[in-house]
C-alpha positions as CSV (number, residue, x, y, z in Angstrom):
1,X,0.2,-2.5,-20.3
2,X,-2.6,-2.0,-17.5
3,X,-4.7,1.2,-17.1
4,X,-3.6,3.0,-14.7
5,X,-7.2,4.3,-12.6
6,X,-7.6,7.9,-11.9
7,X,-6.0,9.4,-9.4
8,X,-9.8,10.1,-7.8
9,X,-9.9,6.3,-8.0
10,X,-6.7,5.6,-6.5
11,X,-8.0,8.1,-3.4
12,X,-11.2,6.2,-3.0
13,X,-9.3,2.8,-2.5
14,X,-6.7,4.3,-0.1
15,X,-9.2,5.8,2.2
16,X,-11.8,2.1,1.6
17,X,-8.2,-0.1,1.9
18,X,-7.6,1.8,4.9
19,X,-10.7,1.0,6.7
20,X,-10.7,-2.7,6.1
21,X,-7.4,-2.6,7.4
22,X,-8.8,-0.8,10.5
23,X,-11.1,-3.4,11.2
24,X,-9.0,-6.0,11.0
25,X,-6.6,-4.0,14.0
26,X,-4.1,-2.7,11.1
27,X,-3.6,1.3,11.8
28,X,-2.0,2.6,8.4
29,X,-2.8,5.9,7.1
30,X,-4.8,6.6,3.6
31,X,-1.9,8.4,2.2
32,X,0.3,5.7,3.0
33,X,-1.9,3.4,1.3
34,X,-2.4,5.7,-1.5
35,X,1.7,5.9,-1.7
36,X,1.8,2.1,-1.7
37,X,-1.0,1.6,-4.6
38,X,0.9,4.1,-6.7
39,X,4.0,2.3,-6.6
40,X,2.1,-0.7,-7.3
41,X,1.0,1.1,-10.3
42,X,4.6,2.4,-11.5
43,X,5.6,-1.0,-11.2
44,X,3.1,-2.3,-13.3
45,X,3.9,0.4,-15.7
46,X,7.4,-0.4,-15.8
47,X,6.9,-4.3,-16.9
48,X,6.3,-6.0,-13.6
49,X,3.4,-8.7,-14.4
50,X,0.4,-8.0,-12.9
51,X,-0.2,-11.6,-12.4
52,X,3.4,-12.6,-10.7
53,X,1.8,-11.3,-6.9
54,X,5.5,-12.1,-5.9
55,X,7.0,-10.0,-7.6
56,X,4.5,-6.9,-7.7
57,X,4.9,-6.9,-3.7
58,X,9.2,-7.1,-3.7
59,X,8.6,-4.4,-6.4
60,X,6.3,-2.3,-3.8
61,X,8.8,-2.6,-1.1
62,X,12.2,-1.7,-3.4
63,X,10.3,1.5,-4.7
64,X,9.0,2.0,-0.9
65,X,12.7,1.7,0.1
66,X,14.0,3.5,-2.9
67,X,11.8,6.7,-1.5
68,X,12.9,5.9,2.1
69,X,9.1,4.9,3.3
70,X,9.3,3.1,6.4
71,X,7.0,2.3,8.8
72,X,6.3,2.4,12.6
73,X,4.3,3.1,15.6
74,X,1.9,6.1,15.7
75,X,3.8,9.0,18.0
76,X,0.5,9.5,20.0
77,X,0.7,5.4,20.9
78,X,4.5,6.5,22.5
79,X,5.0,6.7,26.3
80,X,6.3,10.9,26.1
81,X,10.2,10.0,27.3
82,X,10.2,6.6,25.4
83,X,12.6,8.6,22.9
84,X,12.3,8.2,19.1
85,X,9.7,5.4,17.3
86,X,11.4,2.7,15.9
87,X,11.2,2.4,12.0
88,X,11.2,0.3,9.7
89,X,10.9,-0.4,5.8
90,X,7.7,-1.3,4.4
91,X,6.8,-5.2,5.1
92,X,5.9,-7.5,2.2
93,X,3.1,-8.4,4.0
94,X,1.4,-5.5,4.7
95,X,1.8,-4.5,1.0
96,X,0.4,-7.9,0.4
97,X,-2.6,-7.0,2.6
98,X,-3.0,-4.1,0.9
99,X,-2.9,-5.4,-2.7
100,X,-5.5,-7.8,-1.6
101,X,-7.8,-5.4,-0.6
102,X,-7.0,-3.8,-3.7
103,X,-8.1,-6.5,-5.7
104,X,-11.8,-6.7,-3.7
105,X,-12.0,-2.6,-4.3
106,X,-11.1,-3.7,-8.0
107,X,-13.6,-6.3,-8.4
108,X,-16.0,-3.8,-6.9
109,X,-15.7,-1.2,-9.4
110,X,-16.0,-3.3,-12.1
111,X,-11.8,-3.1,-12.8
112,X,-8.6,-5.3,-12.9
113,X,-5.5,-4.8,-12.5
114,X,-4.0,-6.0,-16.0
Protein backbone atom coordinates (compact mmCIF):
# COMPACT_ATOMS: atom_id res chain seq x y z
CA UNK A 1 0.00 0.00 0.00
CA UNK A 2 1.48 3.59 -0.79
CA UNK A 3 2.16 6.25 1.81
CA UNK A 4 -0.14 8.50 1.85
CA UNK A 5 2.00 12.32 2.17
CA UNK A 6 0.91 14.71 4.73
CA UNK A 7 -1.74 16.60 4.38
CA UNK A 8 0.89 19.80 4.51
CA UNK A 9 2.40 17.98 1.53
CA UNK A 10 -0.65 17.39 -0.29
CA UNK A 11 -1.32 21.53 0.14
CA UNK A 12 2.12 22.30 -1.22
CA UNK A 13 1.51 20.28 -4.53
CA UNK A 14 -2.07 21.66 -5.01
CA UNK A 15 -1.07 25.25 -4.75
CA UNK A 16 2.77 24.17 -7.06
CA UNK A 17 0.23 21.85 -9.47
CA UNK A 18 -1.88 24.86 -9.71
CA UNK A 19 0.66 27.19 -11.02
CA UNK A 20 2.09 24.99 -13.63
CA UNK A 21 -1.22 24.55 -14.75
CA UNK A 22 -1.51 28.44 -14.81
CA UNK A 23 1.25 28.78 -17.05
CA UNK A 24 0.31 26.46 -19.31
CA UNK A 25 -3.40 28.68 -19.67
CA UNK A 26 -5.25 25.96 -17.40
CA UNK A 27 -7.25 28.20 -14.60
CA UNK A 28 -8.16 25.43 -11.76
CA UNK A 29 -8.21 26.34 -8.22
CA UNK A 30 -5.64 24.80 -5.43
CA UNK A 31 -8.47 23.33 -3.53
CA UNK A 32 -9.69 21.66 -6.52
CA UNK A 33 -6.47 20.32 -7.16
CA UNK A 34 -5.99 19.41 -3.60
CA UNK A 35 -9.64 17.58 -3.81
CA UNK A 36 -8.47 15.78 -6.95
CA UNK A 37 -4.90 14.48 -5.35
CA UNK A 38 -6.84 13.27 -2.45
CA UNK A 39 -9.08 11.12 -4.30
CA UNK A 40 -6.15 10.06 -6.14
CA UNK A 41 -4.91 9.05 -2.82
CA UNK A 42 -8.21 7.14 -1.53
CA UNK A 43 -7.99 5.39 -4.61
CA UNK A 44 -4.67 4.19 -4.15
CA UNK A 45 -5.56 3.24 -0.74
CA UNK A 46 -8.48 1.33 -1.80
CA UNK A 47 -6.34 -1.12 -4.24
CA UNK A 48 -6.14 0.88 -7.47
CA UNK A 49 -2.44 0.21 -8.84
CA UNK A 50 -0.40 2.99 -8.71
CA UNK A 51 1.20 1.96 -11.85
CA UNK A 52 -2.12 1.34 -14.05
CA UNK A 53 -2.29 5.52 -14.97
CA UNK A 54 -5.62 4.34 -16.67
CA UNK A 55 -7.20 3.32 -14.24
CA UNK A 56 -6.04 5.81 -11.28
CA UNK A 57 -7.45 8.68 -13.61
CA UNK A 58 -11.24 6.77 -14.34
CA UNK A 59 -10.85 6.18 -10.55
CA UNK A 60 -10.33 10.10 -9.96
CA UNK A 61 -13.25 11.00 -12.11
CA UNK A 62 -15.88 8.18 -10.52
CA UNK A 63 -14.93 9.47 -6.87
CA UNK A 64 -15.05 13.19 -8.47
CA UNK A 65 -18.55 12.26 -9.81
CA UNK A 66 -19.48 10.21 -6.77
CA UNK A 67 -18.96 13.69 -4.66
CA UNK A 68 -20.79 15.68 -7.52
CA UNK A 69 -17.34 17.72 -8.50
CA UNK A 70 -17.88 19.26 -11.73
CA UNK A 71 -16.22 21.66 -13.43
CA UNK A 72 -16.69 25.03 -15.39
CA UNK A 73 -16.07 28.57 -16.25
CA UNK A 74 -14.97 31.05 -13.60
CA UNK A 75 -18.35 33.29 -12.75
CA UNK A 76 -16.19 36.51 -13.01
CA UNK A 77 -15.21 35.21 -16.90
CA UNK A 78 -19.43 35.38 -17.41
CA UNK A 79 -21.10 38.12 -19.46
CA UNK A 80 -23.62 39.39 -16.10
CA UNK A 81 -27.10 38.23 -18.06
CA UNK A 82 -25.41 35.18 -19.70
CA UNK A 83 -27.53 33.10 -17.02
CA UNK A 84 -25.99 30.06 -15.14
CA UNK A 85 -22.14 28.59 -16.09
CA UNK A 86 -22.29 25.49 -17.67
CA UNK A 87 -20.92 22.42 -15.67
CA UNK A 88 -19.54 19.62 -16.10
CA UNK A 89 -17.86 16.44 -14.42
CA UNK A 90 -14.25 16.36 -13.94
CA UNK A 91 -12.32 15.44 -17.46
CA UNK A 92 -9.90 12.54 -17.58
CA UNK A 93 -7.65 14.69 -18.94
CA UNK A 94 -7.29 17.37 -16.73
CA UNK A 95 -6.89 14.78 -13.87
CA UNK A 96 -4.33 13.32 -16.12
CA UNK A 97 -2.64 16.78 -16.22
CA UNK A 98 -2.80 17.02 -12.86
CA UNK A 99 -1.33 13.51 -11.91
CA UNK A 100 1.47 14.42 -14.17
CA UNK A 101 2.44 17.30 -12.43
CA UNK A 102 2.07 15.33 -9.48
CA UNK A 103 4.54 12.92 -10.47
CA UNK A 104 7.29 16.00 -11.19
CA UNK A 105 6.25 17.50 -7.57
CA UNK A 106 6.91 13.79 -6.41
CA UNK A 107 10.16 13.32 -8.01
CA UNK A 108 11.04 16.71 -6.53
CA UNK A 109 10.57 15.84 -3.04
CA UNK A 110 12.37 12.96 -3.23
CA UNK A 111 8.77 10.66 -3.21
CA UNK A 112 6.70 8.21 -5.30
CA UNK A 113 3.62 7.37 -5.55
CA UNK A 114 3.73 3.48 -4.70
Amino acid sequence: MPNRPSDALIGEAAGWITEQLSEEGVMISADLVELLLGFEWDSLEGGVDADDRAALVAAVCECAAANDVQVGPSTEMLPANDGPPSVEDVPPALVEQVLSWEDDFLGLAGLQRG
